[in-house]
N, C-alpha and C positions, 0 to 999 in steps of 0.2 A: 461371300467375300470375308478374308479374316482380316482384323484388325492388324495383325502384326506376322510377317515369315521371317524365322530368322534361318541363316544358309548356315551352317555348321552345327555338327552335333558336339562338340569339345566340350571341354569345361567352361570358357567364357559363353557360347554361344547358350548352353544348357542353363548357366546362372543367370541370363539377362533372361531369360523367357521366366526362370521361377519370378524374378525382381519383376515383371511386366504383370505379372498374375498375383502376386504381393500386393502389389499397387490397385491392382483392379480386377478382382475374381472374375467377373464378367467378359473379361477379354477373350475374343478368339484371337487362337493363338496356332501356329503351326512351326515346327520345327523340322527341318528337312536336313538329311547325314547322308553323301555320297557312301560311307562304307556301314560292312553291316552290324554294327554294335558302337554305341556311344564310347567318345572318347577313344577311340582307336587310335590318331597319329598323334602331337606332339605331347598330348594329355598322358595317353597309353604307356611313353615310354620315361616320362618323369622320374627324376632322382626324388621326389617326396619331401622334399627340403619345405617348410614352413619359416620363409624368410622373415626377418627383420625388418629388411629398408635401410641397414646404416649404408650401404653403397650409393645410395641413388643425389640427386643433386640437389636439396632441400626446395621447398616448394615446389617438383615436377610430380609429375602424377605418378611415376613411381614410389617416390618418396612416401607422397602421400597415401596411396593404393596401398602399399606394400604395409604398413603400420597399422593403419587399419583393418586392413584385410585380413594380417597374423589375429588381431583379435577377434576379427568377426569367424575365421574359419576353426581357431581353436572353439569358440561355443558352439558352432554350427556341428564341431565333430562331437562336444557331449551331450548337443542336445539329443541327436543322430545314434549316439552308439558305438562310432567311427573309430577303431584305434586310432591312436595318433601318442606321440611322445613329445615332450616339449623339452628335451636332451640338451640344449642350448650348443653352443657354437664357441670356437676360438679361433682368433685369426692372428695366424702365427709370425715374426718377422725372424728370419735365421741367419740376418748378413745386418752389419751394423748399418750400412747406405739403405735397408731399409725400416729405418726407424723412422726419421723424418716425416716419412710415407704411411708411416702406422699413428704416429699422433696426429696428420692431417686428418686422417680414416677416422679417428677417434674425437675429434672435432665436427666433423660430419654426423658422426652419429650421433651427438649430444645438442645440433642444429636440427635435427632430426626427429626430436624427442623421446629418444631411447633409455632404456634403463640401462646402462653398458660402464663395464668397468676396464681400465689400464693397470696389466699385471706382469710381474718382474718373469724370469726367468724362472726362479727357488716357484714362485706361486703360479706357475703353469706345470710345474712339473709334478706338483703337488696333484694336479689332477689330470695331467695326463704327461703319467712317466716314462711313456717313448717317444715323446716327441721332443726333437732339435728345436730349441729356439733361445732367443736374446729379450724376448716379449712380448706379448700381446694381449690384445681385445679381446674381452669374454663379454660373450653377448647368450642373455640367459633364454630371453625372448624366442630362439629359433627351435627350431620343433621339426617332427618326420610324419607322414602321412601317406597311405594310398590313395593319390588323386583320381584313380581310375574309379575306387569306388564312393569318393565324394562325388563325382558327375553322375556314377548310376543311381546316387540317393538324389541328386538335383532332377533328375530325369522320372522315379519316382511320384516323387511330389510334385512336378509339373502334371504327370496323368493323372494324379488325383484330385488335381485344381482344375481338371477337363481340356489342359491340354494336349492338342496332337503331339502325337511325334512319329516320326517317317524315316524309316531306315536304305539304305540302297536307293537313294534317289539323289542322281546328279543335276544340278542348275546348268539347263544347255542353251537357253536363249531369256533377257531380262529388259524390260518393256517398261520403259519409268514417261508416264505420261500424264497426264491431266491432275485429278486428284486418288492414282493409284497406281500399280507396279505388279505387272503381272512376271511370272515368275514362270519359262514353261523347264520339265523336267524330265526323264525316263519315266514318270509315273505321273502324268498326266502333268494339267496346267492349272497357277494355282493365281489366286487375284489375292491381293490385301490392301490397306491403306498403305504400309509400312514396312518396310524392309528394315533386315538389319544383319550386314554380312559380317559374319564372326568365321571364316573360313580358313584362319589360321596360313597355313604353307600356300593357299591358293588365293588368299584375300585381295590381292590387287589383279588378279585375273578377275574375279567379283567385279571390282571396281570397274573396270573396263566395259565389262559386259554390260553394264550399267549405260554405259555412256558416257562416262564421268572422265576426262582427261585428265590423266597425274601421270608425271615422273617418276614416282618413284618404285620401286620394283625389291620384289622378296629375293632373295637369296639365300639358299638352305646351307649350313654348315651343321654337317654331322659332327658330333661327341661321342668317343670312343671310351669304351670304358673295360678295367679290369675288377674283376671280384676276389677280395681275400677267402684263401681257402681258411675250412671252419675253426681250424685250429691256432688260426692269427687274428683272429677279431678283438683278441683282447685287448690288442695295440693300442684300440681305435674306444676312445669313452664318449664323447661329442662328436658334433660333427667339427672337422678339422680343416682350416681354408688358409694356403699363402698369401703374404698383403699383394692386395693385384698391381700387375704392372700396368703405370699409369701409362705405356706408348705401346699399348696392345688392349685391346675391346674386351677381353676377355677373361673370367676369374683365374684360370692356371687348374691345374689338378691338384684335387683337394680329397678327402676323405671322407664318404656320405655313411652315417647308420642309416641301414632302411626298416620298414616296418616288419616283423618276419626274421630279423636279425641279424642278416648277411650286412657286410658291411662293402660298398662301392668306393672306387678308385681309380680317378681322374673327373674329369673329361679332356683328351685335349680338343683341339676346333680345327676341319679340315674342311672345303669344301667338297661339298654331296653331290653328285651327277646326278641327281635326281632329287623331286624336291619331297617324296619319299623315302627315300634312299638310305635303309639303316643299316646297311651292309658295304663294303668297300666294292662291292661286285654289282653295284646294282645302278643302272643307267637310262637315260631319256635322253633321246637323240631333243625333242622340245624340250626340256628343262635346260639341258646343256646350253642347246641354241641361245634360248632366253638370259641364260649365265653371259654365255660369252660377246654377245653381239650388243651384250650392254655398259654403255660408256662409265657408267662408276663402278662396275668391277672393275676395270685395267686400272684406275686409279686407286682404289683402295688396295689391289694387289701391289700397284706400285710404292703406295704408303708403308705395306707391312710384309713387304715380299721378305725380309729376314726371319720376321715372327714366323709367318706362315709355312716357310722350309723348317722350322723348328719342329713344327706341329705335324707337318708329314713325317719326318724322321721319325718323332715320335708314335705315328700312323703304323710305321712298318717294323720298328724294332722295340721290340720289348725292353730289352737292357737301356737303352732310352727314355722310355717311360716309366721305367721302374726307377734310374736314375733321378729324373725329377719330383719322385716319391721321395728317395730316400734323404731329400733337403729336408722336409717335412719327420721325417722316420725312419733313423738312417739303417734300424732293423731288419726292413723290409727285402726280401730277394725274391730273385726271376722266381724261383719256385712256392711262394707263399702266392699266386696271382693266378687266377684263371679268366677266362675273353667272358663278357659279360654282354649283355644285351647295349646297344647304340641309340641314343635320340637324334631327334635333327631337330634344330631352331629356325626361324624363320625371321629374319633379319632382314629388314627392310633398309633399302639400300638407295641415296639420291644419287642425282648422274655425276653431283662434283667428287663421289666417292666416298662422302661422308655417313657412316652409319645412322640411321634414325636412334637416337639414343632413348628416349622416352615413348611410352603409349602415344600410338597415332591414328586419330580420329580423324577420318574427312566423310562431312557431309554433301547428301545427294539432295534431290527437290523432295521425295518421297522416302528416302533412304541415309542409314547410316553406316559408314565401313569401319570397323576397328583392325588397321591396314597395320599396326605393329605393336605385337601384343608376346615379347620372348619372355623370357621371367623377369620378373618375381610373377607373372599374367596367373599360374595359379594360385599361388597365396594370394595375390590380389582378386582372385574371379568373380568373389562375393560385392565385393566393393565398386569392380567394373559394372556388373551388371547393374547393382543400383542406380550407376552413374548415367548409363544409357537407358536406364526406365525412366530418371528424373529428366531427361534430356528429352526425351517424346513425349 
């Protein structure tokens, strides 16, 4: 019998298993990945962004995740070897009605604990000379990273600490009973004291399988993204973010440096037919089902059905999304932009329509589900995991 099976190979579920073997070498420990290589779906397709935290709502576990976490994973990547650039961040306002909106932001992040500064016009331009704007927040704090291969250094040094870990095995039936929680799989059947589902896009499937009644339900929205061809990177010196609009869940398309040097743009946010789905073509007659026959989509679509034709238009037309670049950089045209690879978030969703806005934990008798985990969940993953080893 193992002490502890966590369901996900990602980056949270790979950081709570090192956090579990941190805490207690001795722990047996098993990890189990329906697909074949760690970190493959929401991890795999990461903008690399090493967040701050000044967006989140002071004292939510965002907040607090997120600040800590930028500093536990920047030492984590030098103790490691890990590139990573700490490039810092500006978040721009380019219409006067959103200043207001940019000193509340700037309020927030100084409730926050941040080290963040408010900069004119003349001193944005100073350091980044194509970009449009009226003013904004320089946040020095945020940074770029391959999260793909911080999970395979967590995965790593979980085997070196003696724990398992198990590729190509799906969770198809879960047995939470007395003082333990059998687990069975494609690859036999596994017993522990402890469950702990980190399954990301399928998390509250987990939950169910459990036995565990909850409302609330994932919903994937894919992020679309374009890549500056090589000869426009120079636009771009930080990473570059619009102040977000407060009647839509979403940051806007913004301008990501990535590790490697390419430089990413956008995301916008469309709903995925699939709760894999990094493609416009790719579909699940069951995911869909599970989208549509559930009562806080039609409400949240009803909330944001303007935003949301915004973000398909922008789906399908270029000049569109290049449009909402050029508020940002008004340099930028259709032909500096090539189609770049797509994430999908997992967005967990209650029936009155309201999004889960922060990390969401529900506990089982034997078991813990971390049922919504979008970002900052990698900059925070070192900090999650601790929090659910201190919790068991």
């Amino acid at each position: 019998m193992y002490d502890y099976i966590i369901i996900g190979g990602g980056i949270v579920g790979l950081s709570t298993g090192m956090a579990l073997l941190n805490n207690n070498p001795n722990t047996k420990l098993l990890i189990i990945e329906k697909d074949d290589s760690w970190a493959k779906q929401q991890t795999g397709h990461n903008s690399g962004v090493i967040h701050s935290g000044i967006y989140y709502k002071p004292g939510s576990f965002k907040a607090k995740f997120a600040r800590e976490g930028n500093l536990s994973m920047v030492e984590f990547c030098k103790r490691h070897g890990i590139e990573h650039d700490i490039c810092g961040k500006v978040i721009v306002a380019t219409h006067k009605e959103e200043l207001p909106l940019l000193d509340n932001l700037y309020k927030r992040g100084l409730d926050n604990g941040l080290n963040i500064s408010r900069i004119s016009a003349g001193e944005l331009r100073e350091i980044e000379p194509h970009v449009r704007g009226i003013g904004a927040i320089r946040v020095p704090s945020a940074g770029i990273v391959n999260y793909k291969q911080v999970s395979e250094t967590f995965a790593e040094i979980i085997q070196k600490q003696g724990g398992e870990l198990m590729l190509n095995a799906t969770a198809r039936h879960i047995t939470e009973s007395g003082d333990q929680i059998v687990v069975e799989t494609n690859r036999g059947v596994f017993t522990a004291k402890r469950m702990i589902n980190c399954a990301g896009l399928h998390s509250d499937r987990i939950v169910r399988r459990t036995g565990i009644r909850s409302d609330m339900r994932i919903v994937p929205f894919r992020g679309e993204y374009f890549e500056l061809v090589q000869e426009k990177r120079y636009l771009v010196k930080h990473l570059i973010y619009p102040v977000p609009n407060p009647s839509f869940p979403f940051l806007g398309v913004h301008f990501t440096r990535m590790i490697g040097g390419h430089v990413e743009a956008g995301p916008n946010a469309v709903l995925s037919f699939k709760r894999e789905g990094y493609r416009k073509t790719d579909f699940s007659l069951q995911d869909c089902a599970e989208t549509f026959t559930y009562p806080g989509f039609w409400k949240l679509a009803g909330k944001y059905w303007k935003e949301g034709m915004n973000e398909m238009i922008r789906s399908f037309s270029k000049k569109a999304f290049v449009h909402s670049l050029q508020q940002l950089i008004p340099e930028i045209e259709e032909k500096d932009l090539i189609e770049a690879p797509s994430g999908v978030r997992a967005q967990a969703l209650k029936p009155d329509g309201s999004l889960v806005d922060d990390f969401h934990i529900v506990y089982g008798k034997n078991s813990i589900h971390v049922c919504n985990a979008p970002s900052p969940a990698a900059t925070a993953s070192i900090q999650i995991g601790k929090f659910i080893s201190d919790k068991l």
